[in-house]
C-alpha positions in Angstrom: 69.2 108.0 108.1 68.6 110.6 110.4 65.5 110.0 113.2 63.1 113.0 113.2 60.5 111.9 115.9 60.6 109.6 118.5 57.3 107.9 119.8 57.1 106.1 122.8 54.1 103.9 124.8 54.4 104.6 128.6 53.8 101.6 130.7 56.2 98.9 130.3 58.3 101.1 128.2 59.3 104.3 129.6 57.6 103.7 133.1 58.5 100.8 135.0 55.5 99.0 136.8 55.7 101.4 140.1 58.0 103.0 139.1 58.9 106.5 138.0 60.1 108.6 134.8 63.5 108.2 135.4 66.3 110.9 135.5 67.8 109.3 132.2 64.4 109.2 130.3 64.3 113.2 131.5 67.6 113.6 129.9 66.7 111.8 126.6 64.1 113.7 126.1 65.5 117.3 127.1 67.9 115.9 124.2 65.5 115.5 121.7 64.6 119.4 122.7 67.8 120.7 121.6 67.7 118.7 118.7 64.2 119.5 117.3 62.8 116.3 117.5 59.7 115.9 118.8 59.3 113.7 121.7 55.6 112.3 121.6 53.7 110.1 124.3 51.6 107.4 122.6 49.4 105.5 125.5 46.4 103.5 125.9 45.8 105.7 128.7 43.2 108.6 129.4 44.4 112.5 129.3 44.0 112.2 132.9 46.3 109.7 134.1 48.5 110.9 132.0 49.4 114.2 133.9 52.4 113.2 136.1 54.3 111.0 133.1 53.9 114.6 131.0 55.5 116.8 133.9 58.2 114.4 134.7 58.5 113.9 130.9 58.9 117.9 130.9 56.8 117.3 127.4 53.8 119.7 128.3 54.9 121.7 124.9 54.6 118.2 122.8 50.9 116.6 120.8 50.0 113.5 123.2 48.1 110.2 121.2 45.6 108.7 123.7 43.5 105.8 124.1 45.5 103.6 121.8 45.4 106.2 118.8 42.0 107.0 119.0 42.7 110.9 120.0 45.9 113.0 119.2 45.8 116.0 121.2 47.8 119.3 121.1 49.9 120.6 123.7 47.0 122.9 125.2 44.7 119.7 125.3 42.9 120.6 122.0 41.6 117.7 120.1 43.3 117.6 116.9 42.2 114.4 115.7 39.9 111.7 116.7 38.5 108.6 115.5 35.5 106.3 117.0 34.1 102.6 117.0 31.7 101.4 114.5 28.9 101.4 115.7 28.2 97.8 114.5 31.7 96.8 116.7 30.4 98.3 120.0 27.3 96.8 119.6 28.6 93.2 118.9 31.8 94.0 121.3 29.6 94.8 124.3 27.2 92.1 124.2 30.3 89.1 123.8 31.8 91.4 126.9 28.1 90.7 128.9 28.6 87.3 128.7 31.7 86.9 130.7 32.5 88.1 134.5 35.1 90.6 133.6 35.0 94.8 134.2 34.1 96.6 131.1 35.2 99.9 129.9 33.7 102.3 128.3 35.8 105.3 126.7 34.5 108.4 125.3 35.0 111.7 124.9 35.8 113.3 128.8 34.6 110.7 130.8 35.1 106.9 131.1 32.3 104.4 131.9 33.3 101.0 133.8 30.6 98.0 134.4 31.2 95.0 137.0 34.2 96.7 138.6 34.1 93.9 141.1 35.0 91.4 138.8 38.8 92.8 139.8 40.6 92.4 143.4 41.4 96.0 143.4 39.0 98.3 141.2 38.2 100.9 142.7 42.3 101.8 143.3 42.9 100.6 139.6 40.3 102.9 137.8 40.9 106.1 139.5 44.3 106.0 138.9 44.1 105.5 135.3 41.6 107.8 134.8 43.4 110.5 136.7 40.4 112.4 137.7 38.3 112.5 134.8 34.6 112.0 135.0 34.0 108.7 135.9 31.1 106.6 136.0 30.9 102.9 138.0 28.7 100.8 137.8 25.4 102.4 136.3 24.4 100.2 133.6 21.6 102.7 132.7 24.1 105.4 132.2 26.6 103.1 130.4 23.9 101.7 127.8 22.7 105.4 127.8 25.9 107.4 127.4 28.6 105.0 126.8 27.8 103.1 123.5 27.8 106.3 121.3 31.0 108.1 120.1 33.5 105.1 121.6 36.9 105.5 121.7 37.9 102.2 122.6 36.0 99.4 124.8 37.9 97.1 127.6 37.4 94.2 129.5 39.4 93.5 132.3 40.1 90.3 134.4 43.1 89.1 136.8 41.7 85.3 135.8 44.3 84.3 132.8 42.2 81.3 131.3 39.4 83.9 131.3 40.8 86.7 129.7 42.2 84.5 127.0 38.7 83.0 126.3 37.0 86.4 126.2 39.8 87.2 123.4 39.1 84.8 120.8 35.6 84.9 121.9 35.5 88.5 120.6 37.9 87.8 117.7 35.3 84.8 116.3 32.6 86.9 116.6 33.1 90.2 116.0 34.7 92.2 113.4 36.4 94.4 115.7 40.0 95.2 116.0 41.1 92.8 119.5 44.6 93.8 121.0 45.8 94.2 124.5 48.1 96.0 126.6 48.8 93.6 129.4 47.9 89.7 130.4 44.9 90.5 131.9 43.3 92.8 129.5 41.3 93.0 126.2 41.2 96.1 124.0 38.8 96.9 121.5 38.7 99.6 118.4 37.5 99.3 114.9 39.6 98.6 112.1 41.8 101.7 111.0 42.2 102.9 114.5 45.2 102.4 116.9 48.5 104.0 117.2 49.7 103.6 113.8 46.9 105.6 112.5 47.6 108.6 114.7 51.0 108.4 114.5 50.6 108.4 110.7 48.4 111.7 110.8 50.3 113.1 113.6 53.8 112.9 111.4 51.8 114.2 108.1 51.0 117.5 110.1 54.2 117.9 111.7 55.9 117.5 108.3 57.9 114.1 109.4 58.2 111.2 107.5 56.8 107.6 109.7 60.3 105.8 107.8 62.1 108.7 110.0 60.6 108.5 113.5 61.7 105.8 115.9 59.0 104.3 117.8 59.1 102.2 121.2 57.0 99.5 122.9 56.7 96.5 124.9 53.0 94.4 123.9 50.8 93.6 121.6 49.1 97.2 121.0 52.2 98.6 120.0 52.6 96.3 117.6 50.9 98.7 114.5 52.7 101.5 115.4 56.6 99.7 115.7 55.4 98.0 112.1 54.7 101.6 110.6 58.0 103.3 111.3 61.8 103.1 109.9 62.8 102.4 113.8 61.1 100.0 115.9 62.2 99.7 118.8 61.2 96.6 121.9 62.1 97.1 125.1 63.7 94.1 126.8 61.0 93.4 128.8 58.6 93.6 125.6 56.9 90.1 124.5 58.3 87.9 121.9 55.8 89.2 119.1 57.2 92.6 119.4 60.7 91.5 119.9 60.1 89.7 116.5 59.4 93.1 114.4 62.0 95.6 116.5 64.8 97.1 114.4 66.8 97.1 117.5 66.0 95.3 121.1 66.4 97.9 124.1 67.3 97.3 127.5 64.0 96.7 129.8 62.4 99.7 131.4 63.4 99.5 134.6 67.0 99.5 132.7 66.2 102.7 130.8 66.1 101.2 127.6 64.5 104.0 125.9 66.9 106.3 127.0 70.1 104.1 126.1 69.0 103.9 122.7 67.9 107.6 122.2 71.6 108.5 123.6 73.1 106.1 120.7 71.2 106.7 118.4 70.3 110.8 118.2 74.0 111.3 119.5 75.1 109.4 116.8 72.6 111.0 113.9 74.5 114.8 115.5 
C-alpha cells in the first residue's frame, strides 16, 4: 500500500532531548519532496517554538498541527482549523489544577498564560523556550482568570515531583470529564473530548485529498497515542513507551538513532 503522508511529533521523535534535526531527518524529508508526500509536523508545541525544527525541517512550504491538534495551520501561518475546550472542562480542569503546587498553562489563541511558574527548578528557561517568543504572560492570576479561561486550546500542569504529577493525573481523570494525556513524565495535558492529533490529522488528510489508512504517523508517548491508532502506519520510536510500542505497525530506532529517517528511507524507497 503506498504511504501518501507522513506525520511526525517533534520531541522524543524526530528531535532528540538537546539535540538537533539531524542531517538524515533533512534528507528524509527532502525525500518526501520529490515524492509528493507531504511531510507534516504534529507537536504539542506553540507556533513559536516551533520555528527552528521548521527551518532545519526545510518544511516552511508544509500545514503544521499545533498544540496537540487543537490548531492546523497553513504554510503562511493562517489558521485553517481550530478547535477549543469546553467550557465546562476548563472550568472543572483549572480548579483540580489550583489544588496542587504544580505550574499551569494556559494556551490560547497568540499568547500562552503560565501560573506558579516556581513550582519548577527552571521556569523561566523552560517557558520561553517553548513558547518561542510569543506573547507570554507569568504569573498574573488576574490576567489568567481574565484572559486565559476563554477560547482554550489546551491547559497544562507541570511538575518535576513524579508522585505529584501522577496524583494530579488521576485527580483530573476522577473528576473531570476532560480528555487527560501527557507528553512527558512530568506533565499533564488537558483538551476536551474530540480534540488531539487524530482529529487534526483526520481533517488535515480530508482537505489535502489523503486517505488516514495511507499516511504513516510517528511518536514516542502517550499523546501520540490517537493519532498512531488513526493511521494505516504507526510508527514508535525506540525510545517511545511501552503503550505506544504496543499499537506501532513497525518499532523505529530511537531518536537520537534517526529512527524516523531509517524507516522513511525503507519504507518510501521501497513504495518507488
Amino acid at each position: 500500500m503506498p504511504i501518501r503522508m507522513i506525520a511526525t511529533d517533534v520531541d522524543g521523535t524526530i528531535l532528540p532531548r538537546g539535540g538537533t534535526i539531524s542531517d538524515a531527518t533533512r534528507r528524509a524529508v527532502a525525500l518526501c519532496r520529490e515524492r509528493g508526500i507531504p511531510f507534516v509536523i504534529v507537536s504539542g508545541r506553540w507556533i513559536g517554538a516551533l520555528g527552528d525544527v521548521i527551518r532545519q525541517c526545510g518544511t516552511a512550504d508544509q500545514p503544521i498541527v499545533i498544540v496537540n491538534g487543537s490548531a492546523v495551520l497553513g504554510p503562511d501561518g493562517a489558521v485553517w482549523h481550530e478547535r477549543f475546550m469546553d467550557p465546562a472542562d476548563v472550568e472543572r480542569v483549572y480548579a483540580v489544577l489550583r489544588r496542587y503546587n504544580v505550574q499551569i498553562n494556559s494556551y490560547v489563541p497568540g499568547a500562552l498564560y503560565c501560573l506558579n511558574t516556581p513550582a519548577l527548578v527552571h521556569p523561566s528557561s523552560m517557558i520561553k523556550g517553548y513558547m518561542g517568543g510569543g506573547r507570554l504572560v507569568i504569573d498574573d492570576r488576574d490576567a489568567f482568570e481574565a484572559e486565559a479561561l476563554d477560547r482554550v486550546y489546551k491547559l497544562e500542569g507541570l511538575t518535576e515531583n513524579t508522585a505529584l504529577i501522577e496524583e494530579v493525573r488521576g485527580a483530573l481523570e476522577r473528576e473531570t470529564n476532560a480528555l487527560v494525556t501527557h507528553s512527558s513524565w512530568r506533565n499533564v495535558e488537558l483538551m476536551s473530548h474530540g480534540m488531539g492529533k487524530a482529529a487534526s490529522l483526520g481533517w488535515l488528510a480530508e482537505r489535502l485529498g489523503v486517505d488516514l489508512a495511507d499516511c504513516m504517523a510517528f511518536g514516542d508517548n502517550a499523546n501520540d497515542l490517537d493519532m498512531l491508532r488513526a493511521v494505516g502506519w504507526p510508527v514508535a520510536v525506540g525510545n517511545a513507551t511501552d503503550e505506544v510500542k504496543q499499537i506501532a505497525r513497525i518499532v523505529a530506532d530511537t531518536d537520537a538513532g534517526d529512527g524516523v529517517a531509517k524507516v522513511i528511507f525503507e519504507c518510501v524507497c521501497k513504495d518507488g
